[in-house]
TORLOBA-67958 format. One record per residue (C-alpha): residue in three letters; x, y, z. Coordinates in steps of 0.5 Angstrom, whole numbers, plus 500, padded with zeros to 3 digits. Last residue first. Layout:
ALAXYZ
...
! end
This chain:
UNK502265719
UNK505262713
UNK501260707
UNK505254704
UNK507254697
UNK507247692
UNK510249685
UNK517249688
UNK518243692
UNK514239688
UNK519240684
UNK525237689
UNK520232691
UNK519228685
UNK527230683
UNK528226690
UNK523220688
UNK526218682
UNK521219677
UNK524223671
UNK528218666
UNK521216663
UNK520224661
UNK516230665
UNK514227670
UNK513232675
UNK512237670
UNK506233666
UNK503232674
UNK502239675
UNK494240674
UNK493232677
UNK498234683
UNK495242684
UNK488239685
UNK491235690
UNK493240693
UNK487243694
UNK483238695
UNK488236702
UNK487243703
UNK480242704
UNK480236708
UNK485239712
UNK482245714
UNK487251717
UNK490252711
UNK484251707
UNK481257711
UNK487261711
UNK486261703
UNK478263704
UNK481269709
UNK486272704
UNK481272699
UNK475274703
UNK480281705
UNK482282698
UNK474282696
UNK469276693
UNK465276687
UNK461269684
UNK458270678
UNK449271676
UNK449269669
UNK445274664
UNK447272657
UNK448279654
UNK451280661
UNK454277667
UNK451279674
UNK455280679
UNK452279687
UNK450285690
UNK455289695
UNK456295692
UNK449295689
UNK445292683
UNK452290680
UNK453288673
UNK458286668
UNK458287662
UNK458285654
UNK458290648
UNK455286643
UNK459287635
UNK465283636
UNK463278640
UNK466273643
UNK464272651
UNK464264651
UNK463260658
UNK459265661
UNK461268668
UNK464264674
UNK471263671
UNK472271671
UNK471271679
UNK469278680
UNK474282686
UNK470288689
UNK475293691
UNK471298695
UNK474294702
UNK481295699
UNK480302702
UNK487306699
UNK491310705
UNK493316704
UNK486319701
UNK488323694
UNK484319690
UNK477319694
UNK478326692
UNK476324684
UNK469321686
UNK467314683
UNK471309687
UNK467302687
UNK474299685
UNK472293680
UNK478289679
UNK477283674
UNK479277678
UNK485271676
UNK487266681
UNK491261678
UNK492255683
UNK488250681
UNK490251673
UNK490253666
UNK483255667
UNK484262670
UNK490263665
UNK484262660
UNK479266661
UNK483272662
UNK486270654
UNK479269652
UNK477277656
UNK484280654
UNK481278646
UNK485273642
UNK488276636
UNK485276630
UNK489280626
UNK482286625
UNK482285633
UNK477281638
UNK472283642
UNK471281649
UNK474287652
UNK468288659
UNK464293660
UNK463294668
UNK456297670
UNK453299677
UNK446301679
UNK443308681
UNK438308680
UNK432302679
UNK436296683
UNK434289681
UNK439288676
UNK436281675
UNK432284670
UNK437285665
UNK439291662
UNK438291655
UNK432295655
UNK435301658
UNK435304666
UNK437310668
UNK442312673
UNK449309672
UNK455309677
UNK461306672
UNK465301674
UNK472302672
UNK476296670
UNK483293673
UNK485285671
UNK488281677
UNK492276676
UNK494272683
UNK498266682
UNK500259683
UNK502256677
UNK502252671
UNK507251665
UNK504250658
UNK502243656
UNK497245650
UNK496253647
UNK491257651
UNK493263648
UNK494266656
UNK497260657
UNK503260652
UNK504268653
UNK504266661
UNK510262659
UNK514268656
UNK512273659
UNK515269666
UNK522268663
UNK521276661
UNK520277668
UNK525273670
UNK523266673
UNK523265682
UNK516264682
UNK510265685
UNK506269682
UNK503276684
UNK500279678
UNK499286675
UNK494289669
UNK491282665
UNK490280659
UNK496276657
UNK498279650
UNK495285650
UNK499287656
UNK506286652
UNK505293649
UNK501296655
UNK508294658
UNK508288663
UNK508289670
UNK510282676
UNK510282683
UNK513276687
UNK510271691
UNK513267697
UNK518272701
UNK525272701
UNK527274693
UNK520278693
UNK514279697
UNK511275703
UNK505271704
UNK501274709
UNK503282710
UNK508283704
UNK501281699
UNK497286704
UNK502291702
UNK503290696
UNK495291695
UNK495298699
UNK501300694
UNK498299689
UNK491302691
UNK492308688
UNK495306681
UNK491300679
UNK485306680
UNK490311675
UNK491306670
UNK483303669
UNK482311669
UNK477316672
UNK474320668
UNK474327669
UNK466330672
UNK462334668
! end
C-alpha cells in the first residue's frame, strides 16, 4: 500500500516554485509588492487557509489580527489585495458509487477533494465558511483550494516542482452554503483538465492554474476597461477606509490611502 501524501507535504514541495513565480512578477518582501504570510496549525483553524501572499506592510500578528475579523465574517473589517490558498490532496478514485454525480463523466479513474465544511462541538466556523468569506470580503481577495494533481511519492524528489499540476478551485464559484456536519462534501474532477464539480449539490465551479492567474491580472493591466472595472470594484470595497471619519476627506489623505490599497503590476 502507497504512503499517503499529506496536505503538508504537498505545500511544501511547491513552495518554493510559488515563491519564486511571486519573486518573478510582483516582487516579494520589504521591496517588492506582496509579502508572504504562515500561521501555526493553531492559528490556522482560525482563518482557513494554509499560506498567503498580501499586500501589506502590517506584522504577522497585525495581519492575524485582521483576517481573524474577516474570515469570521464580522462587519467593517479591513480589505485587501491578496492570494490564499488553502492545500487539499486529491484522491485518484477507480470506482464509481452512487453519490457520485453524473456530471463526473469519467468511469476510472476520476478525482476527488473532501472538503472541511463541518463545524466543531464549540461551534466555531468550518475552514470552508471562514474560506468563504475572506473570498467575499473583497475584489481583491483571491482565495483557491490548491488541487496538486500529484499522486506518485517520487514525483516529490524532482528539483523543481511543476506548478502546471497545480489546479487552482475558485472557492466562490461553489455552492453558496456548505455546512454539514454529517454530508462529507467534495470537489470533483473528471480528469486533470476537466472543469470541478462542487458536490452534495452538484455546481460546475470555476478552475484556473498559477500560470492563468498571473496571465488574467496582466491582461487587466494591459485592457483598460477592464482594469478600470477592477479598480473600481477595489473603490466601492474600500470606500469605508478612505472616508473613515467626517474629518477625512482631504484630497491628499485620499490619495495617500489610495496609495497603499491599490498595487500595480509591473512588468
Amino acid at each position: 500500500m502507497k504512503s499517503k501524501i499529506t496536505e503538508t507535504t504537498l505545500e511544501m514541495h511547491y513552495h518554493f516554485a510559488m515563491m519564486d513565480l511571486f519573486r518573478s512578477t510582483f516582487g516579494v518582501g520589504p521591496t517588492g509588492r506582496f509579502s508572504f504570510f504562515k500561521y501555526s496549525i493553531r492559528k490556522e483553524k482560525f482563518v482557513g487557509f494554509d499560506q498567503a501572499y498580501v499586500q501589506t506592510t502590517l506584522s504577522d500578528q497585525e495581519l492575524y489580527k485582521d483576517l481573524t475579523n474577516i474570515a469570521q465574517g464580522k462587519q467593517n473589517s479591513p480589505k485587501y489585495v491578496g492570494y490564499f490558498l488553502q492545500f487539499k490532496v486529491v484522491d485518484k478514485r477507480t470506482k464509481r458509487s452512487s453519490n457520485i454525480p453524473p456530471s463526473v463523466t469519467a468511469y476510472s479513474p476520476f478525482y476527488s477533494v473532501k472538503l472541511s465544511t463541518g463545524r466543531d462541538t464549540k461551534n466555531n466556523l468550518s475552514q470552508h465558511e471562514l474560506l468563504k468569506n475572506i473570498s467575499s470580503s473583497s475584489s481583491g481577495a483571491f482565495v483557491y483550494y490548491a488541487c496538486p494533481l500529484l499522486f506518485d511519492k517520487l514525483d516529490l524528489y524532482a528539483r523543481d516542482a511543476d506548478l502546471d499540476q497545480l489546479v487552482l478551485v475558485e472557492v466562490n464559484s461553489g455552492t453558496p452554503h456548505l455546512t454539514d456536519n454529517k454530508t462529507q462534501h467534495h470537489i470533483y474532477f473528471s480528469s486533470p483538465t476537466s472543469t470541478p464539480v462542487w458536490c452534495s449539490e452538484p455546481v460546475q465551479g470555476v478552475s484556473t492554474n498559477m500560470e492563468k492567474m498571473f496571465q488574467s491580472l496582466f491582461e487587466k493591466n494591459k485592457n483598460p476597461i477592464d482594469f478600470t472595472k477592477f479598480i473600481t470594484h477595489l473603490l466601492e470595497d474600500t470606500e469605508h477606509l478612505i472616508f473613515n471619519n467626517e474629518e477625512d476627506h482631504s484630497k491628499k489623505n485620499v490619495l495617500h490611502k489610495l496609495a497603499d490599497i491599490f498595487y500595480l503590476i509591473r512588468y
